[in-house]
PDB file of N, CA, C and O in Angstrom:
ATOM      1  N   UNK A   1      74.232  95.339  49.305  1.00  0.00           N
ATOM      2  CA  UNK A   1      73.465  96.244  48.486  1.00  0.00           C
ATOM      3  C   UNK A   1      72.686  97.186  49.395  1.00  0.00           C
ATOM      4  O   UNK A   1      72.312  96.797  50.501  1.00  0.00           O
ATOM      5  N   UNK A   2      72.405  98.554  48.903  1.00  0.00           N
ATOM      6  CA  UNK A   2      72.242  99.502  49.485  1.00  0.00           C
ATOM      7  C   UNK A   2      70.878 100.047  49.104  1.00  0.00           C
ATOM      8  O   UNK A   2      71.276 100.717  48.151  1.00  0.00           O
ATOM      9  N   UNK A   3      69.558 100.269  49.128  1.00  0.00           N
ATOM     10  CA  UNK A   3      68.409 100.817  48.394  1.00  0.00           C
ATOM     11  C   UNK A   3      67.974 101.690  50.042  1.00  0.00           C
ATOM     12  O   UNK A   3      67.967 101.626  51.271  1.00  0.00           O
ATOM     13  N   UNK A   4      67.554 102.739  48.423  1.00  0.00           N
ATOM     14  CA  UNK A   4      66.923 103.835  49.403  1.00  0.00           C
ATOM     15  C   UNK A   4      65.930 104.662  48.927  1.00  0.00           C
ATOM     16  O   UNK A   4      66.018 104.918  47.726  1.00  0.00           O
ATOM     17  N   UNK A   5      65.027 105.143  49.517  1.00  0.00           N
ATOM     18  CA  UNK A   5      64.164 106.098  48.541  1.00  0.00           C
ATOM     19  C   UNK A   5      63.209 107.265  50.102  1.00  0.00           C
ATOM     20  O   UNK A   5      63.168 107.338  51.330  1.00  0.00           O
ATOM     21  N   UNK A   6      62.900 107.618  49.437  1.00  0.00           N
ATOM     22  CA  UNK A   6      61.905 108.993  50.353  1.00  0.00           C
ATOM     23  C   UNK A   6      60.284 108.384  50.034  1.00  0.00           C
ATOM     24  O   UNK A   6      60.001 108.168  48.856  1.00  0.00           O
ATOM     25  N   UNK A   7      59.267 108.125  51.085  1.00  0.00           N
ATOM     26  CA  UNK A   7      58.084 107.779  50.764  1.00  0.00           C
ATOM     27  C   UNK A   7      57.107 108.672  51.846  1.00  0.00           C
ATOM     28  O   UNK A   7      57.260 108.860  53.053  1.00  0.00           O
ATOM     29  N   UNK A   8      55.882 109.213  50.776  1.00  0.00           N
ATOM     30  CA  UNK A   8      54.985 109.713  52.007  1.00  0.00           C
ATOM     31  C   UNK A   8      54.270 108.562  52.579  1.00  0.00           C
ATOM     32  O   UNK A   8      54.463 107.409  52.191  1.00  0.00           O
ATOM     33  N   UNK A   9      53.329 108.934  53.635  1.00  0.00           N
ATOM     34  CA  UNK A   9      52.778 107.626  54.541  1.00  0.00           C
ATOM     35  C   UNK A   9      51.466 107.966  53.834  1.00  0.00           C
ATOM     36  O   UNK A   9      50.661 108.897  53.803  1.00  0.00           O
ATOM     37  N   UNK A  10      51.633 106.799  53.299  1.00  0.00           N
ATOM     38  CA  UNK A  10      49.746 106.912  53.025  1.00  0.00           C
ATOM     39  C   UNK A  10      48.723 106.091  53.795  1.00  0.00           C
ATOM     40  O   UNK A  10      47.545 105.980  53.455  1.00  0.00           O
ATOM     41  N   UNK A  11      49.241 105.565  54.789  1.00  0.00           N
ATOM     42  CA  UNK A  11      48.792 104.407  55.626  1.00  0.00           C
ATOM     43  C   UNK A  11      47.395 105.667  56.608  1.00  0.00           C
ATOM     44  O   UNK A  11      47.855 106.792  56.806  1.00  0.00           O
ATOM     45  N   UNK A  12      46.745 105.570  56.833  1.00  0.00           N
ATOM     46  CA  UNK A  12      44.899 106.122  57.683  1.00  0.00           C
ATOM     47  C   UNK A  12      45.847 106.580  58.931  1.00  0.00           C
ATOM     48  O   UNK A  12      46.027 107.786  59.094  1.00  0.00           O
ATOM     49  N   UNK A  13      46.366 105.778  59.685  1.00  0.00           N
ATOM     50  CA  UNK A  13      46.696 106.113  61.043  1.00  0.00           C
ATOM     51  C   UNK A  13      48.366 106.707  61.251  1.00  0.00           C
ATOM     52  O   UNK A  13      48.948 107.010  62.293  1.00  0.00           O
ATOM     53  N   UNK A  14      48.860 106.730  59.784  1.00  0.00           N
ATOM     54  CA  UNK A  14      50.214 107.180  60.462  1.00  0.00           C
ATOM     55  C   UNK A  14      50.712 105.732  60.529  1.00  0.00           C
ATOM     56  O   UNK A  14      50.118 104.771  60.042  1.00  0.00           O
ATOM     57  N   UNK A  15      52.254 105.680  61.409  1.00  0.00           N
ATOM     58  CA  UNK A  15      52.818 104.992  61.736  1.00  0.00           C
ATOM     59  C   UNK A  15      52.405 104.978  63.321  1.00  0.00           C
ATOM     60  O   UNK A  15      53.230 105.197  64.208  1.00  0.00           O
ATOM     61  N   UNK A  16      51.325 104.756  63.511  1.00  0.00           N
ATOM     62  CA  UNK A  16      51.137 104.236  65.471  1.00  0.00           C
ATOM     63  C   UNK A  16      50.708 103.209  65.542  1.00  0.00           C
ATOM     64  O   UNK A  16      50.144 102.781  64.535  1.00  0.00           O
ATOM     65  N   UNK A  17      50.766 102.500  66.541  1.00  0.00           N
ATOM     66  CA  UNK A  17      50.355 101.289  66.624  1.00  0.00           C
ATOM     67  C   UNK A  17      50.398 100.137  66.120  1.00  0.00           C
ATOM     68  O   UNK A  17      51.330  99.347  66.270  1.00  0.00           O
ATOM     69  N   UNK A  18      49.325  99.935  65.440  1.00  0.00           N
ATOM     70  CA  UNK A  18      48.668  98.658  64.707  1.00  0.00           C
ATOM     71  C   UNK A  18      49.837  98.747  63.454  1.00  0.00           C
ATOM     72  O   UNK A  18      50.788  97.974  63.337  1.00  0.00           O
ATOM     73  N   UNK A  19      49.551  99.756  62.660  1.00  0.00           N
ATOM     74  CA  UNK A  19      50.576 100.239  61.851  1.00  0.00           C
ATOM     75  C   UNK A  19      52.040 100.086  61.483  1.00  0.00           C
ATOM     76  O   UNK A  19      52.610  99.913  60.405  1.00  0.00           O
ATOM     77  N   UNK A  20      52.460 100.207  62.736  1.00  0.00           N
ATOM     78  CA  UNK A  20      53.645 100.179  63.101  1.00  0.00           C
ATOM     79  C   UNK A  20      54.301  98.736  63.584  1.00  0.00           C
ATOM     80  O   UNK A  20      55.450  98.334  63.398  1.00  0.00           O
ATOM     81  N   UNK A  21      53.241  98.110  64.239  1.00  0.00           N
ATOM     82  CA  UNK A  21      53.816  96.847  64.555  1.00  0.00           C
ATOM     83  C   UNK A  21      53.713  95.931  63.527  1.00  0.00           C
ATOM     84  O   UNK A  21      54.435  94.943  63.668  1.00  0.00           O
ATOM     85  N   UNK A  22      52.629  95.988  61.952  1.00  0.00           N
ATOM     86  CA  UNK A  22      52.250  95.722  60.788  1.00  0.00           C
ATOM     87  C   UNK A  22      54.084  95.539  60.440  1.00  0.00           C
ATOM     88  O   UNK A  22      54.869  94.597  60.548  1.00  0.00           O
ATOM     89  N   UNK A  23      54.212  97.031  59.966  1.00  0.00           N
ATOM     90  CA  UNK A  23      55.628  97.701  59.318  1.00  0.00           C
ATOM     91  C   UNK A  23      56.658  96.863  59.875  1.00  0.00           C
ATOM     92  O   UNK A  23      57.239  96.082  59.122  1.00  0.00           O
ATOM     93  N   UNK A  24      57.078  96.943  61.571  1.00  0.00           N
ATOM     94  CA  UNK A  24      58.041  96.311  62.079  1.00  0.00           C
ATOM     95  C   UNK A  24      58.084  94.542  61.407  1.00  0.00           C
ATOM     96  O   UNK A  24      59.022  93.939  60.885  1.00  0.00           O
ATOM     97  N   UNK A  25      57.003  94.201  61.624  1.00  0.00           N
ATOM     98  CA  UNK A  25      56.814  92.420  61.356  1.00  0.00           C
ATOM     99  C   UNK A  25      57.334  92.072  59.513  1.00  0.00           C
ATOM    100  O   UNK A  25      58.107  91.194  59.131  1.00  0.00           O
ATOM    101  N   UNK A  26      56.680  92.978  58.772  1.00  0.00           N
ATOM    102  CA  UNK A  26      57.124  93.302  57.390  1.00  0.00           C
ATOM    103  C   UNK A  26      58.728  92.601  57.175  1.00  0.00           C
ATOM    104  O   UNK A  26      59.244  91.571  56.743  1.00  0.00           O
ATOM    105  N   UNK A  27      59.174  94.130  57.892  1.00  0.00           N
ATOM    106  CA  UNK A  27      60.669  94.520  58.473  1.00  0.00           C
ATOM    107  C   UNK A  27      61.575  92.990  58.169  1.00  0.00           C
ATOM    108  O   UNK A  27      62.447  92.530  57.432  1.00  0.00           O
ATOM    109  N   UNK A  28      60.547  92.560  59.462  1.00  0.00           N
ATOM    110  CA  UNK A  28      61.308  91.598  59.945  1.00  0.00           C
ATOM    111  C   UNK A  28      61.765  89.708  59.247  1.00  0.00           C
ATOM    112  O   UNK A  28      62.531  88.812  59.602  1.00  0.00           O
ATOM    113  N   UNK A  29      60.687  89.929  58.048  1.00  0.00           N
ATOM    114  CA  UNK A  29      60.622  88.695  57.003  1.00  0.00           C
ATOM    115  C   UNK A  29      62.086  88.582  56.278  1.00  0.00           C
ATOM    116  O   UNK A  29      62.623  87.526  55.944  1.00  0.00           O
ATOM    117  N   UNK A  30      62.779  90.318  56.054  1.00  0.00           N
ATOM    118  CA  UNK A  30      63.627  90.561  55.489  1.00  0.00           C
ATOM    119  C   UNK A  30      65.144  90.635  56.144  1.00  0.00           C
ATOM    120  O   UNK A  30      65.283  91.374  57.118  1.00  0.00           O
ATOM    121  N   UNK A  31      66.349  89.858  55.622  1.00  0.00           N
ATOM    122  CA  UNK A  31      67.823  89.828  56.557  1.00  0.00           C
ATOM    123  C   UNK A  31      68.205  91.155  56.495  1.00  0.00           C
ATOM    124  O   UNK A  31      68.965  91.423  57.426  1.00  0.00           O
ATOM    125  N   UNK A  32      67.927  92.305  55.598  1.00  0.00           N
ATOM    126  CA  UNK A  32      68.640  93.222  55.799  1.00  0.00           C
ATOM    127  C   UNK A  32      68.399  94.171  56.531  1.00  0.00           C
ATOM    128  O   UNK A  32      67.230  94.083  56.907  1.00  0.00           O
ATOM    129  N   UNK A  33      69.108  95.420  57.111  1.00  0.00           N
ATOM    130  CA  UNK A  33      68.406  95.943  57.940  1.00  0.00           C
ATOM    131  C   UNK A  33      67.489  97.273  57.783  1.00  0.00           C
ATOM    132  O   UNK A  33      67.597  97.607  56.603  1.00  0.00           O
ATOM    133  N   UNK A  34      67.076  97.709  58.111  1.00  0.00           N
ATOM    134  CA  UNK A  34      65.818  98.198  57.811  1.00  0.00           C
ATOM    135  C   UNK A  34      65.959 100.252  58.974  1.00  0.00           C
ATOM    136  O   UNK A  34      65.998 100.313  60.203  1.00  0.00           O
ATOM    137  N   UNK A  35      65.993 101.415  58.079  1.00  0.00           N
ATOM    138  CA  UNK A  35      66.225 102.448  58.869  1.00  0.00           C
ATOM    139  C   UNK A  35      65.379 103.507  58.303  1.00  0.00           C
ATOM    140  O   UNK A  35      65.374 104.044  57.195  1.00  0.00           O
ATOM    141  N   UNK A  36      64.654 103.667  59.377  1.00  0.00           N
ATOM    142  CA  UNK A  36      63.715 104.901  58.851  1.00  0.00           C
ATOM    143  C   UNK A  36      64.199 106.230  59.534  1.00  0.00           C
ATOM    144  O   UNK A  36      64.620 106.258  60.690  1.00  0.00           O
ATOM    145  N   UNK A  37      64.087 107.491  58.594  1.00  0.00           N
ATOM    146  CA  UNK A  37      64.025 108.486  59.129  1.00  0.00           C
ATOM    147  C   UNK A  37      63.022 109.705  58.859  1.00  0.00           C
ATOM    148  O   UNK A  37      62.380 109.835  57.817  1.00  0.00           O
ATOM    149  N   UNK A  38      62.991 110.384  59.709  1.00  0.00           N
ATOM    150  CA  UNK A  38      62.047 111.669  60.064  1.00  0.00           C
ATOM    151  C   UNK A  38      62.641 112.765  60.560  1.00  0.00           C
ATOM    152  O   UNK A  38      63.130 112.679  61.686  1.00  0.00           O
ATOM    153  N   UNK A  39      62.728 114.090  59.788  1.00  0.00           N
ATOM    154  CA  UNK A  39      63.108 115.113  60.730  1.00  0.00           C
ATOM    155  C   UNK A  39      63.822 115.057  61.434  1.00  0.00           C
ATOM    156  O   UNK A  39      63.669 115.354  62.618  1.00  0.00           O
ATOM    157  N   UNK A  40      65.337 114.453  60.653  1.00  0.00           N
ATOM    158  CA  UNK A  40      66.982 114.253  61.133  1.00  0.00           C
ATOM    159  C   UNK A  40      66.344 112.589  62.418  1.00  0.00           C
ATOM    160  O   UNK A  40      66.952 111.519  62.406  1.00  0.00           O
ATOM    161  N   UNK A  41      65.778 112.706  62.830  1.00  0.00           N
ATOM    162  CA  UNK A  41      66.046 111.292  63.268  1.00  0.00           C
ATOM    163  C   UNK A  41      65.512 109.724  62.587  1.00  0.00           C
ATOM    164  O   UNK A  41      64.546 109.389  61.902  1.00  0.00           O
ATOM    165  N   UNK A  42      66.477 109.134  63.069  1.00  0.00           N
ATOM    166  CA  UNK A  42      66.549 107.846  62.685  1.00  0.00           C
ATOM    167  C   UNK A  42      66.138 106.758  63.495  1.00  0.00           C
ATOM    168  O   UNK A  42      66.696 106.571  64.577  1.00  0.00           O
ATOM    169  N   UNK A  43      65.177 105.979  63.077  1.00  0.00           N
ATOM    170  CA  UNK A  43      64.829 104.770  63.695  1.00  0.00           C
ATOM    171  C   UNK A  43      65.464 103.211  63.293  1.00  0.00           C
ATOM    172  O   UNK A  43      66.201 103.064  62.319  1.00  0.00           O
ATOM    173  N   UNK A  44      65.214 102.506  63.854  1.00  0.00           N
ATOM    174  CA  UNK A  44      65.705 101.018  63.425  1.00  0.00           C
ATOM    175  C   UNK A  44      64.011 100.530  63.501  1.00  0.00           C
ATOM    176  O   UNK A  44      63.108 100.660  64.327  1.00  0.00           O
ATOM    177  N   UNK A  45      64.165  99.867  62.075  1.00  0.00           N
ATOM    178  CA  UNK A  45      62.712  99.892  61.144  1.00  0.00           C
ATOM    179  C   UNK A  45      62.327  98.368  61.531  1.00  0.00           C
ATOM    180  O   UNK A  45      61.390  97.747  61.027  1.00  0.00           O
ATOM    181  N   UNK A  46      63.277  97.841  62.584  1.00  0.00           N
ATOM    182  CA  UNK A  46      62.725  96.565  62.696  1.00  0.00           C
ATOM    183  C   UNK A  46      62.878  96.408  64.680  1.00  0.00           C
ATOM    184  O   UNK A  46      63.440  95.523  65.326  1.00  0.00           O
ATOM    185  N   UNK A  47      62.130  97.647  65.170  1.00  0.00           N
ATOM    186  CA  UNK A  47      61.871  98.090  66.476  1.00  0.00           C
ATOM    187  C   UNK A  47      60.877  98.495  66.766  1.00  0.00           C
ATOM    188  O   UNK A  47      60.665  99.695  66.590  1.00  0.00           O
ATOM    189  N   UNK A  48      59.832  97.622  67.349  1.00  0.00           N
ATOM    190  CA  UNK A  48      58.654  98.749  67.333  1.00  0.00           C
ATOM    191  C   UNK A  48      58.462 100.125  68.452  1.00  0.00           C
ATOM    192  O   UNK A  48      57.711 101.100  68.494  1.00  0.00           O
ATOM    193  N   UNK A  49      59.070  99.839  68.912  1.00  0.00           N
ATOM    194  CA  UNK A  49      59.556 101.015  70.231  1.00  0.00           C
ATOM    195  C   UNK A  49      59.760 102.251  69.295  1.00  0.00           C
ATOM    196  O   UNK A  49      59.115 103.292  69.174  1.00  0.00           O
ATOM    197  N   UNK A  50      61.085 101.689  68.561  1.00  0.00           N
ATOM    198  CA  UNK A  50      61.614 102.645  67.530  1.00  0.00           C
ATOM    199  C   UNK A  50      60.965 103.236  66.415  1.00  0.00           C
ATOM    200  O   UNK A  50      61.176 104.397  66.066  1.00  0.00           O
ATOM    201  N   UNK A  51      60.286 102.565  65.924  1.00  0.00           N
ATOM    202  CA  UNK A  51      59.256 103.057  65.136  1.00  0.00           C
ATOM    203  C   UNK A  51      58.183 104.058  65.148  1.00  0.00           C
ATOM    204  O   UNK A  51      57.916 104.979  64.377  1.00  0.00           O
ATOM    205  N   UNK A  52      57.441 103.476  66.619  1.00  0.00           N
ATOM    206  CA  UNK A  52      56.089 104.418  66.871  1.00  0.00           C
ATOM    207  C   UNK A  52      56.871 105.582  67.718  1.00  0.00           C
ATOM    208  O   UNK A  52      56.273 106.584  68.110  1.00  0.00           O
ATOM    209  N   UNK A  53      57.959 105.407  67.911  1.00  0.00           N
ATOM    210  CA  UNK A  53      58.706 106.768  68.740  1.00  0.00           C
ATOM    211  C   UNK A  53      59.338 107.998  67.379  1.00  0.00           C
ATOM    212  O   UNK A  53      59.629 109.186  67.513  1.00  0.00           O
ATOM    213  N   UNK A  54      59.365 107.389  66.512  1.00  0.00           N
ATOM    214  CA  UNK A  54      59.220 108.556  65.120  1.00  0.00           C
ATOM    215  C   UNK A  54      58.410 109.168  65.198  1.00  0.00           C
ATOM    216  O   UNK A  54      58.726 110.278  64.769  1.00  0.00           O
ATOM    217  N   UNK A  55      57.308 109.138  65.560  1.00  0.00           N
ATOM    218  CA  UNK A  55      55.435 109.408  65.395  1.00  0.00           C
ATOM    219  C   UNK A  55      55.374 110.473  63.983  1.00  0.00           C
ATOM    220  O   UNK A  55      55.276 111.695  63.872  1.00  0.00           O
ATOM    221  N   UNK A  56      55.493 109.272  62.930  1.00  0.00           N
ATOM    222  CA  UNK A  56      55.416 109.420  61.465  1.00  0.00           C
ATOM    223  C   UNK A  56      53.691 109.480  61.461  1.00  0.00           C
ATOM    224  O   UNK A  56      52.957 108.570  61.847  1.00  0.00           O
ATOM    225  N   UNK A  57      53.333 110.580  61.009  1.00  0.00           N
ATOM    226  CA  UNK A  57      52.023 110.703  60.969  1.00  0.00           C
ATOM    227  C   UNK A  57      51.428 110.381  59.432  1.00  0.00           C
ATOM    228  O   UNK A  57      52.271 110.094  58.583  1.00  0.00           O
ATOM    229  N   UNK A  58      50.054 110.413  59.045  1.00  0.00           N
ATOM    230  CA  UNK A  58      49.479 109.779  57.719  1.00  0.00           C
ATOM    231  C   UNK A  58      50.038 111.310  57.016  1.00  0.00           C
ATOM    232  O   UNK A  58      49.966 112.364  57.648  1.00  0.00           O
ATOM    233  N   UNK A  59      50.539 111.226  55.755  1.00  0.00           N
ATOM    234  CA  UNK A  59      51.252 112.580  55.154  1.00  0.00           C
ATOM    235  C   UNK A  59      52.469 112.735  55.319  1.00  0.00           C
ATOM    236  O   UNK A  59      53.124 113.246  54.411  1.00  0.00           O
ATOM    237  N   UNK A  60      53.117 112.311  56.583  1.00  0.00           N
ATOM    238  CA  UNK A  60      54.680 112.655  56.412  1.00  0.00           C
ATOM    239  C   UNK A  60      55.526 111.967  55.188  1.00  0.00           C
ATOM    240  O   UNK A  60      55.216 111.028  54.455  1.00  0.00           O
ATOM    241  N   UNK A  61      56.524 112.652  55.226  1.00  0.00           N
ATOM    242  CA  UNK A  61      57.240 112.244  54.374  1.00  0.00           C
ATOM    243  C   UNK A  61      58.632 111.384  54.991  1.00  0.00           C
ATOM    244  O   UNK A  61      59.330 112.062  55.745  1.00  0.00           O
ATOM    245  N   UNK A  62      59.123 109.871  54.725  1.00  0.00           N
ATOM    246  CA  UNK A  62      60.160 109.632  55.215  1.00  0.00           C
ATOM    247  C   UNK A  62      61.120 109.074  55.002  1.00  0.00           C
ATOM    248  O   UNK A  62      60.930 108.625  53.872  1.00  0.00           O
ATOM    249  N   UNK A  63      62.312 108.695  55.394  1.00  0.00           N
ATOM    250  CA  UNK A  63      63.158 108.430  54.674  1.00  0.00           C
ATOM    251  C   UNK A  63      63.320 107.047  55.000  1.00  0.00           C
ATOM    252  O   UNK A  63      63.362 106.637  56.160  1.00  0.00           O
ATOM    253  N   UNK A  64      63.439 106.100  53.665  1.00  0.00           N
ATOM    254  CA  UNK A  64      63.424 104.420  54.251  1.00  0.00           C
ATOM    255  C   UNK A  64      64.801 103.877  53.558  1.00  0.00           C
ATOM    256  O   UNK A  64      65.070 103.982  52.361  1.00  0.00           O
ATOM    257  N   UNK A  65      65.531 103.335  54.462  1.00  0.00           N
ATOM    258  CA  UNK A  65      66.776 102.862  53.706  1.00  0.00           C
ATOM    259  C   UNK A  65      67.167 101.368  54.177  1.00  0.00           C
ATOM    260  O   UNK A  65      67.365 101.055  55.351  1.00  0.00           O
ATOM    261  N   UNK A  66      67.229 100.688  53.314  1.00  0.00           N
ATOM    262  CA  UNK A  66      67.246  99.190  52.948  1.00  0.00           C
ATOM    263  C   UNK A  66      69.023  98.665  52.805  1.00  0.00           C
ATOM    264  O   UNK A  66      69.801  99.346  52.137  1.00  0.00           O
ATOM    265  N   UNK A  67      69.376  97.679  53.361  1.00  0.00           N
ATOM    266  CA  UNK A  67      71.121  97.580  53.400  1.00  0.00           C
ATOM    267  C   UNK A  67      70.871  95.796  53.930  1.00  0.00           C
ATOM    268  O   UNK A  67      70.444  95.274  54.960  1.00  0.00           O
ATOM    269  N   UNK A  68      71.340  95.328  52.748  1.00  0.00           N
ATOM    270  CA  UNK A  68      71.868  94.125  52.637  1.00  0.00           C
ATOM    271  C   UNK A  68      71.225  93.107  51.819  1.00  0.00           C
ATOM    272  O   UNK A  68      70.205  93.701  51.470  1.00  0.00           O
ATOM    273  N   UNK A  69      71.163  91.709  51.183  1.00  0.00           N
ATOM    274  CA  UNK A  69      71.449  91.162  50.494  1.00  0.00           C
ATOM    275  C   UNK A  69      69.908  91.056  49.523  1.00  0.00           C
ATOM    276  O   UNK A  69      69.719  91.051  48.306  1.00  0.00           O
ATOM    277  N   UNK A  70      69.064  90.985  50.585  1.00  0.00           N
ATOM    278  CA  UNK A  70      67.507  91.183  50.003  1.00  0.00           C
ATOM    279  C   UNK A  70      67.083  92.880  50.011  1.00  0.00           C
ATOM    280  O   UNK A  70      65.923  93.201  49.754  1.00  0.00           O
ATOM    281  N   UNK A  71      67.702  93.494  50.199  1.00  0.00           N
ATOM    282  CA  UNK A  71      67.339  95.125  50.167  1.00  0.00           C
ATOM    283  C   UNK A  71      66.417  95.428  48.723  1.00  0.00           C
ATOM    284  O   UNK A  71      65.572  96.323  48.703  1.00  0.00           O
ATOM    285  N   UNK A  72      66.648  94.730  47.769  1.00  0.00           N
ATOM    286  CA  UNK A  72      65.549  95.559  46.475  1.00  0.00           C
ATOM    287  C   UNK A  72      64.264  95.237  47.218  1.00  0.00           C
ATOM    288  O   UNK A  72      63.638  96.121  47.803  1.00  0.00           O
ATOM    289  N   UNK A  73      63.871  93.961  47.193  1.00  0.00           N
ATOM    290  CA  UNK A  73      62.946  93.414  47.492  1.00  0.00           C
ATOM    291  C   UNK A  73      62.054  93.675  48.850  1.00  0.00           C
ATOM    292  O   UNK A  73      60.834  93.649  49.014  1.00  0.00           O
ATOM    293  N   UNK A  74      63.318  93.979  49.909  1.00  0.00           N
ATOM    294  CA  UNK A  74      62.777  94.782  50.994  1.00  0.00           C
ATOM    295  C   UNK A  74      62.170  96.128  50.891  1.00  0.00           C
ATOM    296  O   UNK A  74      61.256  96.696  51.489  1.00  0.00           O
ATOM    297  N   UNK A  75      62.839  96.395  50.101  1.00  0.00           N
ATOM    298  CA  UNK A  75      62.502  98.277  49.827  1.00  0.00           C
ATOM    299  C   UNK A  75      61.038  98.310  48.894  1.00  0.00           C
ATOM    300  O   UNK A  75      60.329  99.314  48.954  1.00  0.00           O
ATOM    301  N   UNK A  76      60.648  97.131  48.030  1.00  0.00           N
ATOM    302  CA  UNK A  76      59.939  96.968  47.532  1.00  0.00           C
ATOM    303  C   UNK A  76      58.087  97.179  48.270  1.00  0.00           C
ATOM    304  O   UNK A  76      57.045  97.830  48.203  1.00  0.00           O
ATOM    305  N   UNK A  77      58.752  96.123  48.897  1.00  0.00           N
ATOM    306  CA  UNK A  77      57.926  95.425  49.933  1.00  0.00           C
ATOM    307  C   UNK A  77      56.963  96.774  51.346  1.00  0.00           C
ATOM    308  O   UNK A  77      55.810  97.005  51.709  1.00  0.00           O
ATOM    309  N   UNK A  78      58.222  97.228  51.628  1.00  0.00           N
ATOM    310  CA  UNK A  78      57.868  98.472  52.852  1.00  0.00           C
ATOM    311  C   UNK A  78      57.688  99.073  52.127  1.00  0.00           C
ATOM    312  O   UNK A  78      56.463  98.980  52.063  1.00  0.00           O
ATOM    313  N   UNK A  79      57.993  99.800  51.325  1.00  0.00           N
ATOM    314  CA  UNK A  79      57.771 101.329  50.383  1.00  0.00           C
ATOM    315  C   UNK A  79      56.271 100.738  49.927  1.00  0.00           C
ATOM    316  O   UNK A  79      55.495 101.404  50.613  1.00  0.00           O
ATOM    317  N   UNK A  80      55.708 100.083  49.347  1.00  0.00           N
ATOM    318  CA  UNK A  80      54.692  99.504  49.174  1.00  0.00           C
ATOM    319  C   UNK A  80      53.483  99.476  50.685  1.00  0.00           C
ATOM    320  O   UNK A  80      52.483 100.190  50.624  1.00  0.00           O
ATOM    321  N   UNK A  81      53.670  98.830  51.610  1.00  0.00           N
ATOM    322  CA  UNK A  81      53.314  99.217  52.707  1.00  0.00           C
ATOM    323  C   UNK A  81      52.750 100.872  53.732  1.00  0.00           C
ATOM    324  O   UNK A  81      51.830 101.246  54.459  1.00  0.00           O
ATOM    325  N   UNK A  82      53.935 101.343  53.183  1.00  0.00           N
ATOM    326  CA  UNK A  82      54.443 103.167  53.834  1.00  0.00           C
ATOM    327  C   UNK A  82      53.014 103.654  52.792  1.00  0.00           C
ATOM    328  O   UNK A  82      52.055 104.184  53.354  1.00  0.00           O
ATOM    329  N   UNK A  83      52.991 103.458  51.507  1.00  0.00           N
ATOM    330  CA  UNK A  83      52.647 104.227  50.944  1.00  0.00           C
ATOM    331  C   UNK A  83      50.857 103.529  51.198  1.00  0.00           C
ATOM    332  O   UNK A  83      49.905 104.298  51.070  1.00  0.00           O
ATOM    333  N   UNK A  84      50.680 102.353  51.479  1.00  0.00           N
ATOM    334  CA  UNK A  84      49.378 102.196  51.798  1.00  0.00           C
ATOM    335  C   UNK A  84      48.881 100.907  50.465  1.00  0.00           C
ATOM    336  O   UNK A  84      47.726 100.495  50.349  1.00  0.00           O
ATOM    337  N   UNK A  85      49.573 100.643  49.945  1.00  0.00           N
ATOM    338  CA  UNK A  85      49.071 100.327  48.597  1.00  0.00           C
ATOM    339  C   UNK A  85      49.477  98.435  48.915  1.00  0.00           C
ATOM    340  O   UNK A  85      49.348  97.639  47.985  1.00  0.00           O
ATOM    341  N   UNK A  86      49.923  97.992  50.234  1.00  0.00           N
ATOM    342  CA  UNK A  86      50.093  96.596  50.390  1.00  0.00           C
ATOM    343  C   UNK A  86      50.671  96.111  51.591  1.00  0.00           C
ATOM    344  O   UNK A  86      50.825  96.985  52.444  1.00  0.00           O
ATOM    345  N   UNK A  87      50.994  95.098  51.865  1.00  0.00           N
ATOM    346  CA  UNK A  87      50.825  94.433  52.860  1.00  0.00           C
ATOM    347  C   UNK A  87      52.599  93.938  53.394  1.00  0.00           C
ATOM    348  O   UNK A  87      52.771  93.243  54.396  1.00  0.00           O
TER     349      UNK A  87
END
């Protein structure tokens, strides 16, 4: 299974840091895999290298795409997160 959606960051700091390693750990509860993008590039959403090297700032807009067996629930979960509204 395939889920996908576009989310702005409503998270204070953007995706840096603290943020980001938050997001990655999220990521990582979930088997499927996890791909963010920004301004044609693409990260692997369960990298924190990869992640804070997007430098998704608080306001951007990005693209989160969820692929494999827990994907609703993943997409649930981060899109929820991205947008600031959970954990």
């Amino acid at each position: 299974m395939t889920e996908e959606t576009r989310v702005v960051i409503g998270q204070a700091e953007g995706l840096h840091a603290r943020p980001a390693a938050e997001f990655v750990k999220l990521a990582n509860r979930f088997r499927s895999t996890v791909r963010l993008e920004l301004n044609g590039r693409q990260a692997d959403g369960k990298s924190i290298m990869a992640v804070m090297a997007l430098g998704a700032n608080h306001g951007a807009e990005v693209g989160l795409r969820v692929e494999g067996e827990d994907a609703e629930e993943a997409l649930r979960a981060l899109e929820a997160f991205l947008r600031g509204s959970g954990a």
